[in-house]
N, C-alpha and C positions, 0 to 999 in steps of 0.2 A: 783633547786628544785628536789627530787628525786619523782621518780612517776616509774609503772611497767605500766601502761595501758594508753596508748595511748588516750581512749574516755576520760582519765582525766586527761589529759597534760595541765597544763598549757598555758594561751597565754600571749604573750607580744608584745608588737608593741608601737612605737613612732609617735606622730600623729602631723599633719603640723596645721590642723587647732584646734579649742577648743576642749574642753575635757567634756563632762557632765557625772553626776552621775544621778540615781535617785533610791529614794527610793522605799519602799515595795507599793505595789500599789492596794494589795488584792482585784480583780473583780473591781476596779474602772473607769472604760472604758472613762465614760464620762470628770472624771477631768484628765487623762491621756492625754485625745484628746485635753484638754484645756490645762495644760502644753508643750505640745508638740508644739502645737501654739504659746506661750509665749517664746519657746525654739529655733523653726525657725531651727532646726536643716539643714545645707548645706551641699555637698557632702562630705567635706575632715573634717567635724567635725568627734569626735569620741564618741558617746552615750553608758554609759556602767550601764545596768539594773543591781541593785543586788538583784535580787530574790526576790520570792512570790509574782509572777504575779494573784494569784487564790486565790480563797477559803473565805469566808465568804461576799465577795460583790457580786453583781447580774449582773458582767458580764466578771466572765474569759474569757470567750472562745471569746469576742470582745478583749480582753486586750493581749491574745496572737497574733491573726490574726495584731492587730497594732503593737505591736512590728516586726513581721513580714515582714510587709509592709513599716517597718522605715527602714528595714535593705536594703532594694532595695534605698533606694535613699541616704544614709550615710552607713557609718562605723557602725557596734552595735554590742556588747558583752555582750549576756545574761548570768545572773550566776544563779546557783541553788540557790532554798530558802528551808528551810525544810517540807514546804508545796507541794512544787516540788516532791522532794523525796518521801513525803507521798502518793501523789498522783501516783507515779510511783509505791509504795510499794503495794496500791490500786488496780493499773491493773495487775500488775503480778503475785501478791498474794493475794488474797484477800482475803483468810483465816486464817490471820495473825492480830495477834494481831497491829500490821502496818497500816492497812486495816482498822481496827476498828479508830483508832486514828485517821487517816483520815477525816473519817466521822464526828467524836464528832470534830476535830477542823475548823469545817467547808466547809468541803469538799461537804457537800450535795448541798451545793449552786454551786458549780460547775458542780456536776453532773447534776443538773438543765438544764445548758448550755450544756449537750450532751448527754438530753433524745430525745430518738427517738419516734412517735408514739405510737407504740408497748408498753412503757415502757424501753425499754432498755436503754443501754449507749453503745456509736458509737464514735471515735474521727476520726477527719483526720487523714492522713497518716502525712501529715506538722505537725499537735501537735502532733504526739509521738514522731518523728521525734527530734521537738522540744525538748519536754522536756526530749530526751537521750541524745541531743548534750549538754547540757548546762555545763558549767563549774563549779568546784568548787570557785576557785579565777581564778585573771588575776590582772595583774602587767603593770605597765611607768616606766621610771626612777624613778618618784619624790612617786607613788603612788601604794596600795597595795590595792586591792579591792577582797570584801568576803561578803558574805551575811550575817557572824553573828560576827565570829571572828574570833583569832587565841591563837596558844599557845605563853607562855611566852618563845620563841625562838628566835633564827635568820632567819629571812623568807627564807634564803638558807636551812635550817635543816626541811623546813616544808615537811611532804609523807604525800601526797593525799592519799593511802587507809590508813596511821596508823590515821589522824589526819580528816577524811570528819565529822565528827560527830562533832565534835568542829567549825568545820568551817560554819558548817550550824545552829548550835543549841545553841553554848555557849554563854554565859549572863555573869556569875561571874565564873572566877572571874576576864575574861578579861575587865566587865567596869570598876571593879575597879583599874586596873593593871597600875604601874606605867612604864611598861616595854619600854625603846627606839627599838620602831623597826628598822631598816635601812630605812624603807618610813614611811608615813602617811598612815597608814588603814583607809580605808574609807568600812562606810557597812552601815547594818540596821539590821531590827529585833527585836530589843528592843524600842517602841514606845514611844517618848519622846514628850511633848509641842512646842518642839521649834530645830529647829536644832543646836545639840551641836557638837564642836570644840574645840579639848582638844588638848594640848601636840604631844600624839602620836594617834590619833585616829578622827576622824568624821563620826557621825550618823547620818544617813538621813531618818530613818525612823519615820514621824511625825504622824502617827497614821490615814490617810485616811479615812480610811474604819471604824473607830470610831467618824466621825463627825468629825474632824480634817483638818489635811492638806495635799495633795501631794505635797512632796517636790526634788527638784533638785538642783545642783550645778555647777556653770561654773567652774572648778578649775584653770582655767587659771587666772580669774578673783577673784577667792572667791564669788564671786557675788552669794547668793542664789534665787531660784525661787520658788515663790509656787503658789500652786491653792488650796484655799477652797474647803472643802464638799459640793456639790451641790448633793443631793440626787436624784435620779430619781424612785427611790424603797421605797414604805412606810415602807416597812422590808429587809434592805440588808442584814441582817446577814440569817433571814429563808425569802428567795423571794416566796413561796409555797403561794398561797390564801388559807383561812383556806377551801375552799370548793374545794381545786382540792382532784382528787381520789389519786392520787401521795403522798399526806400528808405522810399517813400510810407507804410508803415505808420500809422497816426494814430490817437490815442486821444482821445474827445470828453470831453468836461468842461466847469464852470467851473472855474477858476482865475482871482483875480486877478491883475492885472498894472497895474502902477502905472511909466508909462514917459513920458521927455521928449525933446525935440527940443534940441538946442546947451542954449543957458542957460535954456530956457525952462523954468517951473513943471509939475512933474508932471502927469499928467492919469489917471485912473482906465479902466483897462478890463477887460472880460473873457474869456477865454478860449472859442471855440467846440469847437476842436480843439487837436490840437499834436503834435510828435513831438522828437526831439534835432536836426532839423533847422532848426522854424522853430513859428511860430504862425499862427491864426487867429481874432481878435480883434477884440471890437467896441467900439465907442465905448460910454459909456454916459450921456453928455453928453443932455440932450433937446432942445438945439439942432441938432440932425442937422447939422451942418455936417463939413464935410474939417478936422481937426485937423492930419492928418501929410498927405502927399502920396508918390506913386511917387518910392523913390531916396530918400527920406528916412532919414538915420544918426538912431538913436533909442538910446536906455538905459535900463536900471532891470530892475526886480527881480520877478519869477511870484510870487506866492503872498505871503501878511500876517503868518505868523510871522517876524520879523527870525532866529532861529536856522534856520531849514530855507529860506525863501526864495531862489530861485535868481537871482543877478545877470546880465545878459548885456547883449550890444550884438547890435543888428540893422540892417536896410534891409529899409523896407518897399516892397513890390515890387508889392503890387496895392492900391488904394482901391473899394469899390463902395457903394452901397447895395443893401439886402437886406430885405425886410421891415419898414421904418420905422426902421432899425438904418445906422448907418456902421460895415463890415466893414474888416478893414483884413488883411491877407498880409504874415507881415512872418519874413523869415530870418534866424536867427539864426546870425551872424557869431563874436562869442565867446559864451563861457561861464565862469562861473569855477565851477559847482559850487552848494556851500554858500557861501553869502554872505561868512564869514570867511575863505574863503580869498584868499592873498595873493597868485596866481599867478596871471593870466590863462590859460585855455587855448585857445587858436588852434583853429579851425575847419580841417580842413583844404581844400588846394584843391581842388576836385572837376578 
C-alpha cells in the first residue's frame, strides 16, 4: 500500500482466534451492547468496527466509550466512516462548508451527547484522540475492510491521501463493480435490508439507526449476527424535546442549496443559517422577486458535492425581504442523510 503519513498507515495482523466485523452502528448504544453480548467477544478474538460510530442516533458518545472499552479486553480496529471525518471537519473547522454537512447529516444528535451546561460542546481527550487515530482501511490475508469502498484497482495500488474520499464515501460505481480484488472487501455505508454477499465484496451495513438491524459477522464462520432496533428514543434521528431551549440551536454559514417547487426547474440558493430542524435561505436570483411563497412543499439537496450532499423536503414557512436579498424560512420535513441513501427518514411530529 503506498501512504506518506504515518496517522494513515495501514494495519494488518493475523489473528489466532475469530475474526468479526460489524456494521455502521450510528448512536445505537443500546443494540450495540446487545450484540456485543450475542458476540462474547474473548481476548485473542479480533473485532474490527467499520465506521460511523455517530450521528443521527441518541447515543454516540455511549457507542464510542464501548468501543473503547472492548478494546481493553480483545483485539479492535476501528475505521473511519464519513461521518467521522464530518465530525472531525466539524471541530476543526467549523466554518466550512464541511461543518455545515455535518450538522444537516445528522450530526446535531451527537452534539447532543457533548453539550455542556453552558450550551457548549466539550469532548474527552479519549474521543478526539479517538476519532484522529482511526483508520482508513485495514487488511488479513483473506480480507480487506473499508468503510465505504475502493477503486477499481489492485489493493497494492491503493494511496490513502490520493484515494480517502472514495474509501469513506463511494457507492457507485463500486456496488456495481464487477471488479476481482485480491481479498473480499468487507464494508458498509450503503444500507441494505439484509446482509449481502457478493463475489468480491460484503456489506454489513443493515440500516440500524433506520428501524432495522445491527448487523455482524464471524468471518471465520460466515455465520452472521444481528440485533433488532429496540428504540429507547421516541425521536433518534432529532433526540431535542420540542420544549428544550437548545431546539433553536443554529449554526451560520453558506451552504448551497439547490431546491424546487412541484415540477418546477431547480433554482439556486444559499444558506444564511440552519440547524437539523430547518433553514435560512436566500435567493440568489437578482430579480428579487418571491420564487416560493409561505406553505410552499419544496425539495432538493444542501451542499454541491453529489457524494456528501444532503437531500430533503421542506415547507417554507416565512418569505421576507432583507437587505436587497429574498430570505426564505423553510422547515425541513424529511431528510434522508447522505444523498445515496434509499430510505427516507421522517421528521418526527413535534
Amino acid at each position: 500500500m503506498k501512504h506518506s503519513d504515518d496517522s494513515l498507515s495501514p494495519t494488518s495482523q493475523k489473528s489466532s482466534g475469530r475474526i468479526f466485523a460489524i456494521g455502521d452502528i450510528h448512536g445505537c448504544a443500546t443494540e450495540l451492547e446487545a450484540l456485543l453480548s450475542k458476540i462474547a467477544p474473548q481476548a485473542d478474538d479480533l473485532v474490527v468496527f467499520l465506521g460511523d460510530y455517530i450521528d443521527r442516533g441518541p447515543s454516540s458518545r455511549q457507542v464510542i466509550d464501548m468501543v473503547l472499552q472492548l478494546a481493553k479486553r480483545c483485539r479492535v480496529v476501528s475505521l473511519k466512516g464519513n461521518h467521522e471525518a464530518m465530525f472531525l471537519d466539524f471541530l476543526e473547522h467549523p466554518e466550512t462548508s464541511g461543518a455545515g454537512l455535518f450538522i444537516l447529516n445528522g450530526g446535531a444528535a451527537t452534539l447532543a451527547n457533548y453539550m455542556t451546561p453552558d450550551g457548549g460542546i466539550e469532548l474527552p481527550e479519549e474521543h478526539i484522540k479517538f476519532l484522529h487515530d482511526l483508520k482508513l482501511f485495514f487488511e488479513t490475508d483473506e480480507y480487506f475492510f473499508v468503510h465505504a469502498g475502493v477503486p477499481d484497482i489492485p489493493l497494492t495500488e491503493i494511496n490513502v491521501e490520493e484515494h480517502a474520499q472514495l474509501l469513506m464515501w463511494s457507492r457507485f460505481p463500486f456496488l456495481q463493480s464487477e471488479f476481482q480484488w485480491e481479498k473480499l472487501i468487507v464494508h458498509g455505508h450503503t444500507p441494505v435490508s439484509e446482509v449481502e454477499t457478493h463475489p468480491n465484496r460484503l456489506n454489513l451495513d443493515t440500516g440500524c439507526v433506520y428501524g432495522s438491524k445491527l448487523s455482524a459477522v464471524n468471518l471465520k464462520t460466515r455465520e452472521v449476527i444481528q440485533v433488532g432496533k429496540g428504540a429507547t428514543s421516541a425521536s433518534p434521528i432529532f433526540p431535542r424535546e420540542a420544549s428544550s431551549s437548545r431546539i433553536s440551536m443554529r449554526f451560520k454559514g453558506e451552504l448551497p442549496v439547490y431546491a424546487k417547487r412541484g415540477d418546477e426547474a431547480s433554482r439556486n440558493y444559499r444558506t444564511l443559517n440552519y440547524n437539523q430542524f430547518g433553514i435560512l435561505m436566500k435567493e440568489l436570483s437578482l430579480k428579487h422577486d418571491y420564487a416560493l411563497m409561505a406553505g410552499d412543499n419544496i425539495e432538493g439537496t444542501i451542499g454541491d458535492d453529489p457524494e456528501k450532499a444532503v437531500k430533503f423536503a421542506g415547507t417554507v414557512v416565512r418569505c421576507e425581504a432583507r437587505s436587497g436579498a429574498v430570505v426564505y424560512g423553510v422547515r425541513i420535513d424529511r431528510v434522508s442523510g447522505d444523498i445515496g441513501d434509499p430510505t427516507w427518514i421522517e421528521r418526527p411530529t413535534e
